[in-house]
C-alpha positions in Angstrom: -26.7 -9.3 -12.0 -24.7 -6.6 -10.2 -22.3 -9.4 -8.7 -21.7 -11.7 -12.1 -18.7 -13.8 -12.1 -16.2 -13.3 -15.0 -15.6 -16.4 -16.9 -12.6 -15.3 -18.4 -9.3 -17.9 -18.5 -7.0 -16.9 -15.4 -3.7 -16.0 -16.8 0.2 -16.5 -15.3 0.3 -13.9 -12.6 3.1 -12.2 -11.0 6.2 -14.4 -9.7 5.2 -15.7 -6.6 8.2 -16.6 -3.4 11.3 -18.7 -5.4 10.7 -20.8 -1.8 7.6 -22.4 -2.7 7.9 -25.8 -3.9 6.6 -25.7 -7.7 3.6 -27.8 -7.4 1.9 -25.0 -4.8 3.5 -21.8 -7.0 1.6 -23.9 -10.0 -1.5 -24.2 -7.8 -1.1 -20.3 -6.3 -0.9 -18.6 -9.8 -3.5 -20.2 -10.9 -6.0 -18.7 -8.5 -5.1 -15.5 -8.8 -7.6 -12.8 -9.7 -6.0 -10.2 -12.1 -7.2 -6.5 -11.4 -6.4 -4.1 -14.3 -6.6 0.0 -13.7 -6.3 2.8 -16.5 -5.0 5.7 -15.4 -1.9 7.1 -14.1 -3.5 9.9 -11.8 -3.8 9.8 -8.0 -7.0 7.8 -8.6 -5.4 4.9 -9.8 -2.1 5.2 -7.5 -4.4 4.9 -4.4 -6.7 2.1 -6.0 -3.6 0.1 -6.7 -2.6 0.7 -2.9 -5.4 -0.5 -1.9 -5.5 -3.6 -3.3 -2.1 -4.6 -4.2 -1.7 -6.0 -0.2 -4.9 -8.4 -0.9 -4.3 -11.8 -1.1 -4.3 -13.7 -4.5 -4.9 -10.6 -6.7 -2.4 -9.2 -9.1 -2.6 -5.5 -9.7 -1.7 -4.1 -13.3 -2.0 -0.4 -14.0 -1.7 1.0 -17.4 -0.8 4.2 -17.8 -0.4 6.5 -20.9 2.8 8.2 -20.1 5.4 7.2 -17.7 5.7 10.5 -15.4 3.8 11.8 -12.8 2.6 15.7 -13.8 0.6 17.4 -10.9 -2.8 18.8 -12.9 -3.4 21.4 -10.1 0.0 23.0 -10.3 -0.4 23.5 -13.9 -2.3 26.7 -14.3 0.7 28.3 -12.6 3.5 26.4 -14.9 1.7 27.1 -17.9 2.7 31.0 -17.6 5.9 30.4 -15.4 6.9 27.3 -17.0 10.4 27.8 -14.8 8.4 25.8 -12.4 7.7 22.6 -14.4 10.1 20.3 -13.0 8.5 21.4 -9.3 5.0 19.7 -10.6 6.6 16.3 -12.2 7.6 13.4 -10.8 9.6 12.2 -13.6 11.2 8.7 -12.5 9.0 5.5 -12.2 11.2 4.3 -9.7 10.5 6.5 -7.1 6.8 7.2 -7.2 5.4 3.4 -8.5 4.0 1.7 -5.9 5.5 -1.4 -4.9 3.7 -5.1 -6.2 2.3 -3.6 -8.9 2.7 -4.3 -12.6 2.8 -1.0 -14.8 2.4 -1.1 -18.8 2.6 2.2 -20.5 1.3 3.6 -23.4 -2.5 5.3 -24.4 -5.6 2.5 -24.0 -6.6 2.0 -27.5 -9.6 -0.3 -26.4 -11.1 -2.2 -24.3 -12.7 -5.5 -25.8 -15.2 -6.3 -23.0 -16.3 -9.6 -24.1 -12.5 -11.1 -24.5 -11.9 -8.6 -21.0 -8.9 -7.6 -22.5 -7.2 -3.9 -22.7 -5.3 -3.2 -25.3 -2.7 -0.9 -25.3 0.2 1.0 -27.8 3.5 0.2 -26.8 6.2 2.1 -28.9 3.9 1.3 -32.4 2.9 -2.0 -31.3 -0.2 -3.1 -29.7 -0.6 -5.2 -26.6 -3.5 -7.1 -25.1 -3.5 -7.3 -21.2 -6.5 -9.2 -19.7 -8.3 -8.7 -16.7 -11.4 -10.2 -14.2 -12.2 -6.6 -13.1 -11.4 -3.6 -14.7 -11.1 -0.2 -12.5 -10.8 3.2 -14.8 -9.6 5.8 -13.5 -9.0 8.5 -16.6 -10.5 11.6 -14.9 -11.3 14.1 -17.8 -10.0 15.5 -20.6 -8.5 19.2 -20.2 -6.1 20.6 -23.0 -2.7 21.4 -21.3 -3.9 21.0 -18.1 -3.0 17.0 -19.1 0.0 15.9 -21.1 -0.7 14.3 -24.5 -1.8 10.7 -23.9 1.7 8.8 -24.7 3.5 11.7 -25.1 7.4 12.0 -23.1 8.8 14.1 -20.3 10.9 15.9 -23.2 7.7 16.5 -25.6 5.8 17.8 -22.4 8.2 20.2 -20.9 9.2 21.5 -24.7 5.2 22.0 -25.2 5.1 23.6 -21.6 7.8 25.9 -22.5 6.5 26.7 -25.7 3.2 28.1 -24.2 5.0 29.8 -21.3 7.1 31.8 -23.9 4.1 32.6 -26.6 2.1 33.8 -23.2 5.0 36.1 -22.4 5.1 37.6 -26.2 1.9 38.0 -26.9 -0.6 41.2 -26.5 -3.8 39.8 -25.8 -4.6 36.5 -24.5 -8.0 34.7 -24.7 -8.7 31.9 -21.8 -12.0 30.3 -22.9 -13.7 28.5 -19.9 -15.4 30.1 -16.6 -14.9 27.4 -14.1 -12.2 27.0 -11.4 -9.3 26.5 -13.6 -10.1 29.2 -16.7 -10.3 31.5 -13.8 -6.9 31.0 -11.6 -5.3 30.8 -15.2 -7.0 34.4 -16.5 -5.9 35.6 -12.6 -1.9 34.0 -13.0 -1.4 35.7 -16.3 -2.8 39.3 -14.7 -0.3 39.1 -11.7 2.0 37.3 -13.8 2.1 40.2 -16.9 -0.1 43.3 -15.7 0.2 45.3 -19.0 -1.3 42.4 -21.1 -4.9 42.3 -22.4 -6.6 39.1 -20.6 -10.0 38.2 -21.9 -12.3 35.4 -20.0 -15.1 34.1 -22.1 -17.6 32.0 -21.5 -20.8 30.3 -22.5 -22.9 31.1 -19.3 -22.0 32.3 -16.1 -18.9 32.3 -14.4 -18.6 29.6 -11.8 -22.1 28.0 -13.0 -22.2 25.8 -9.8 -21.4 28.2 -7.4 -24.1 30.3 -5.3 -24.8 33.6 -6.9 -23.1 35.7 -4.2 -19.7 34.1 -5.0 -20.1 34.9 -9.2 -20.6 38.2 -7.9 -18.2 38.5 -5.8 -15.8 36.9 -8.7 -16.7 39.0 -11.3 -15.8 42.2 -8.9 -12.7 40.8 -8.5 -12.1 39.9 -12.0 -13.0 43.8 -12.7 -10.8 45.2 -9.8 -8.2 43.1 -11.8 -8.6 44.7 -15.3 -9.4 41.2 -16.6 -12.5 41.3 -19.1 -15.1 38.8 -19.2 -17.7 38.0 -22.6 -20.4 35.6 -21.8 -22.6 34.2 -24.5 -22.2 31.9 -27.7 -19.0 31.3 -28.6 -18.6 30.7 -32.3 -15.1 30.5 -34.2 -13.5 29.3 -31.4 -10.2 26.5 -32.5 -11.1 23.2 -31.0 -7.7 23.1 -29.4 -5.4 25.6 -27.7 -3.8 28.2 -30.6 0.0 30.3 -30.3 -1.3 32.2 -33.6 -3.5 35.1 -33.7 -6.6 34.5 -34.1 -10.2 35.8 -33.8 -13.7 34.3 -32.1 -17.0 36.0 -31.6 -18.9 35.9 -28.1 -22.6 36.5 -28.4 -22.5 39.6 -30.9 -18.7 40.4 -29.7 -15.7 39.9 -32.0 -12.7 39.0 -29.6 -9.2 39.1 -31.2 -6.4 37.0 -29.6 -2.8 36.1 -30.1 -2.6 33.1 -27.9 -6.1 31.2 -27.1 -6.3 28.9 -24.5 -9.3 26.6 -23.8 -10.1 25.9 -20.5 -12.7 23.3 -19.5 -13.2 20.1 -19.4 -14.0 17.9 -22.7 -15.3 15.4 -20.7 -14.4 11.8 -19.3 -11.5 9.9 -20.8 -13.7 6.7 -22.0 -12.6 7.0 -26.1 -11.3 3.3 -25.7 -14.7 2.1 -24.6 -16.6 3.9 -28.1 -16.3 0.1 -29.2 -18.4 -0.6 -26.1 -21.2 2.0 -26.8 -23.8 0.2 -24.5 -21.2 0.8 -21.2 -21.3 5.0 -21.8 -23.9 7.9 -21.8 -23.8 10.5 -24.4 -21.0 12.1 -22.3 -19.4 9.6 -22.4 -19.3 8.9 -18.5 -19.3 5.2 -17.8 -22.8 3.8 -16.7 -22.8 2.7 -13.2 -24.7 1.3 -10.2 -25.1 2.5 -6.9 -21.7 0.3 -6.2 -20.0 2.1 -9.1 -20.2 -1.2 -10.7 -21.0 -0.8 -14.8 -24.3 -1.9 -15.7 -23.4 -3.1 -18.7 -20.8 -5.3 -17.7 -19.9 -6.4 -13.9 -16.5 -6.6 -14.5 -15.7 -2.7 -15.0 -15.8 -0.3 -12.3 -15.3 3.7 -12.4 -13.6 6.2 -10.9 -14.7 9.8 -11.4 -15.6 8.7 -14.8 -19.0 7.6 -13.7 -22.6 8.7 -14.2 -23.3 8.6 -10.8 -24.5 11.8 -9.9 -22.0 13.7 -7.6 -21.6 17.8 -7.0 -18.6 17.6 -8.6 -15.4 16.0 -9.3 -12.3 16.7 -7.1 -10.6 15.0 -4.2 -13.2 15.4 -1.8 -15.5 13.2 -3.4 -12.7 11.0 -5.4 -11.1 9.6 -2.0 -14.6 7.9 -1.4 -14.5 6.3 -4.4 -11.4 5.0 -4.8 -12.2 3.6 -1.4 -15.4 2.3 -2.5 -14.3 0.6 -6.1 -12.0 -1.3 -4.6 -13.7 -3.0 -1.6 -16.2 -3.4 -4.3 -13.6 -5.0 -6.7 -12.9 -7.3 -3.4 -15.8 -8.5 -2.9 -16.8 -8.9 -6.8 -14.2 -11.6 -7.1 -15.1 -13.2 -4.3 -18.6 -14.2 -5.2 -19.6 -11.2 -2.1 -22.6 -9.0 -2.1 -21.7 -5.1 -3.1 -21.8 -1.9 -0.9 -23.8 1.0 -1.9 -21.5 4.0 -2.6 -22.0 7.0 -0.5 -20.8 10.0 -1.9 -17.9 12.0 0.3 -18.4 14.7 1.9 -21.9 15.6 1.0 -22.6 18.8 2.3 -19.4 20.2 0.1 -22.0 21.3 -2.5 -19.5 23.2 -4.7 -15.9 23.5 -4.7 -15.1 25.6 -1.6 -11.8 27.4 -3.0 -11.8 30.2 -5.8 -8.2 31.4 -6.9 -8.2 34.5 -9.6 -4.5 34.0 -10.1 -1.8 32.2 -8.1 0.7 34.3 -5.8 3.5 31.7 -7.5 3.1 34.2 -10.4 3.0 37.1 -8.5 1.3 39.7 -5.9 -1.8 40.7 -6.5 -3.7 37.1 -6.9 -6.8 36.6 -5.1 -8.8 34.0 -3.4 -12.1 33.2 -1.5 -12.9 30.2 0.8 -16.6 29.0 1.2 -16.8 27.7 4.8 -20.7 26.8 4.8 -19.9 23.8 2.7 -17.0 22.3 4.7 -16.6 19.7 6.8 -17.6 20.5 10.5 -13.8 20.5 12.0 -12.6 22.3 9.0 -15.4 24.7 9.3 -14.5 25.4 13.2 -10.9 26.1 12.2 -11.7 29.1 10.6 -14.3 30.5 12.9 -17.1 29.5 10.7 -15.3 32.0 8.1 -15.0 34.8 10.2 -11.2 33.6 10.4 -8.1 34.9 12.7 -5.5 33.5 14.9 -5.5 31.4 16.7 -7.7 29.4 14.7 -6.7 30.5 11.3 -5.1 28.3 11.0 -3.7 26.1 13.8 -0.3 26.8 14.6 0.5 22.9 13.1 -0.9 23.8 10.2 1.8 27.0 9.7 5.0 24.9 8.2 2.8 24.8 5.1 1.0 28.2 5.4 1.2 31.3 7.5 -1.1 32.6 10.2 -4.2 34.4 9.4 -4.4 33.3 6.0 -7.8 32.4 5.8 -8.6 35.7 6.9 -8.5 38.2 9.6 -10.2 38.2 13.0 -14.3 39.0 12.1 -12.4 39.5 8.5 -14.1 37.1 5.1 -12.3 34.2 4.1 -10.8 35.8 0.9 -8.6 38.3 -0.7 -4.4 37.8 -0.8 -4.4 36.0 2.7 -6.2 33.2 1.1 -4.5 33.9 -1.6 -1.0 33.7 -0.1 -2.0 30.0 2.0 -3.6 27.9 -1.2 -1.2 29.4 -4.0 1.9 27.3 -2.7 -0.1 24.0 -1.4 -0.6 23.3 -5.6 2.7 22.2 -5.6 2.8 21.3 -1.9 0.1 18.9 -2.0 1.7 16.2 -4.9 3.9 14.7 -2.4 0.8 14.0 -0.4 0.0 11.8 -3.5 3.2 10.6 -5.5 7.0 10.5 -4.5 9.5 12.0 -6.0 7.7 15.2 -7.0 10.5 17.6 -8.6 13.3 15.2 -8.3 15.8 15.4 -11.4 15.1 13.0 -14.2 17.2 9.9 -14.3 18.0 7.6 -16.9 15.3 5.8 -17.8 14.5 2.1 -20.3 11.0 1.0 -21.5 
């Protein structure tokens, strides 16, 4: 049934008020409900915010590295890896949030029977149980994600390392045609104009985007002197490669001397593969309208679902975060579900396209979609035919400067776009997590 109870042992819970006479902190810990999330992304942050301030739950995330890296930045730190530290929140101190237990180390399993995680700790394993179970993994992307478990020192030494084989080689091969391939393929252009960039592909660019904007793209990309090969790819290493190498597109052979993949492997959910029954062959946790597993009652998802959405980025994830942990609420207390609804519906697509970030250098470009935002959003730039004043409001200018969604009776694209959403990648982690690009301090397991 979509609200089944767990009937799971309750386990000592956080240390409750030293004022409370012992026979009420015996009684008090004993009721509590223990709410487990995976993840260390904004996802699971903002779940845990959301419910660590509910009465007689105790919050737990487990997280596979203990530092805060900003995904969206990372396309531009990947060729400038000067700018790392500007992307990482590096002490757990500063960006935790407060009444919440953290473990940290990569989810090995999950037994869902037992409702226990498990979890490596330094080589050893350790079993945390829960009565509800949020995950919160988002997807797998190589380099654009740390190495589950891996430390602040392994991840800046294996940005660095990629920064500098970028900057050495001739010809560099981004495989993947969505949002991120593309900004990547664009950074290294304005970043190193006299290197050979190649974009491949298995189908079009920017699959979910109307046609008009692959067009428009794929001028863009030519005006840039940055190929594109669509087709088969065969040859291709499963993981990013700093050696020279060679893969064939279709009936093209394409030699490179640093290849870097580019899209999405799919949801994080290897820990459930003992829990076949709970995933789809994409892995993507089965869910309910209430994001609720159908498999078992106690799990919920976060952007790892198989609900179906447009697709997956904070426009849509705020709404379910939201939505998972009422839901967890109400789960524990014996109360009926809530349907999700997904956010912002009519954003059909992802309304920004960058071809290269201006934090690499001039000559980056981007294009805004207005049709598919949100009614006040959409009215702020004129219905994209953008110019001061309302291009942005002047409040909005601290962060980015006039005019830069376009010019009066101008399209929402080119380097005034360019020049406004380049910067807010690293601008918009402390919207999410403290202490983005503080200095690391030291720090005990």
């Amino acid at each position: 049934s979509p609200i089944a109870r767990s009937t799971s042992p309750l386990l000592t819970a956080a240390p409750l008020p030293a004022c409370l006479p012992a026979p009420e902190q015996a009684v008090a810990m004993a009721t509590m409900k223990k709410v487990v999330i995976i993840g260390g992304g904004p996802s699971a942050k903002h779940c845990a915010e959301n419910l660590v301030g509910a009465k007689n739950l105790q919050v737990t995330i487990v997280s596979a590295n203990k530092f805060v890296e900003w995904p969206l930045a990372m396309p531009v730190c990947l060729v400038k890896p000067e700018l790392h530290d500007k992307a990482i929140s590096p002490n757990f101190d500063t960006y935790k949030v407060k009444g919440v237990e953290y473990k940290f180390g990569p989810v090995t399993s999950v037994d869902a029977s037992a409702q226990t995680v498990t979890y490596s700790a330094e080589g050893r394993d350790e079993a945390v149980p829960y009565d509800a179970l949020i995950v919160a993994t988002g997807f797998g992307m190589p380099l654009v994600y740390p190495a589950l478990g891996s430390s602040l020192a392994d991840r800046k030494a294996q940005v660095l390392k990629v920064g500098t084989a970028i900057k050495a080689a001739s010809t560099v091969v981004v495989s993947g045609g969505g949002p991120v391939g593309l900004e990547l393929a664009g950074s290294i252009r304005v970043q190193y104009p006299d290197k050979k960039v190649v974009l491949v592909s298995r189908s079009k660019i920017l699959a979910g985007n109307p046609e008009k904007t692959q067009n428009t793209v794929m001028g863009v990309l030519k005006s840039m002197n940055i190929d594109l090969a669509t087709g088969a790819i065969s040859g291709a290493p499963e993981d990013f490669s700093l050696e020279a190498g060679s893969l064939t597109v279709g009936n093209e052979k394409v030699s490179y001397d640093v290849f870097l993949p580019m899209y999405s492997r799919g949801p994080n959910t290897a820990f459930l593969k003992g829990c076949a029954e709970l995933l789809d062959a994409k892995g993507a946790i089965k869910v309910n309208e209430s994001l609720q597993s159908t498999g078992r009652g106690q799990i919920f998802a976060v952007g790892v679902g198989d609900n179906k959405v447009a697709f997956i980025g904070f426009a849509k994830l705020s709404d379910q975060w939201k939505d998972v942990t009422n839901n967890v609420k109400a789960y524990l207390e014996g109360k009926e579900l809530k349907k999700h609804k997904e956010g912002m519906p009519g954003m059909t697509h992802p309304p920004i396209v960058l071809v290269g970030n201006i934090m690499n250098g001039k000559g980056a470009w981007a294009g805004i979609d207005c049709s598919v935002l949100p009614g006040p959003l959409k009215c702020c730039c004129c219905c994209g035919m953008g110019g001061f004043p309302f291009c942005p409001p002047p409040c909005c200018w601290p962060c980015v400067h006039p005019c830069c969604v376009g010019y009066c009776c101008g399209k929402p694209e080119g380097a005034g776009p360019a020049a406004c959403i380049g910067p807010l990648a690293f601008k918009m982690a402390g919207f999410h997590f403290k202490g983005i690009g503080e200095a690391p301090k030291q720090q005990t397991m």
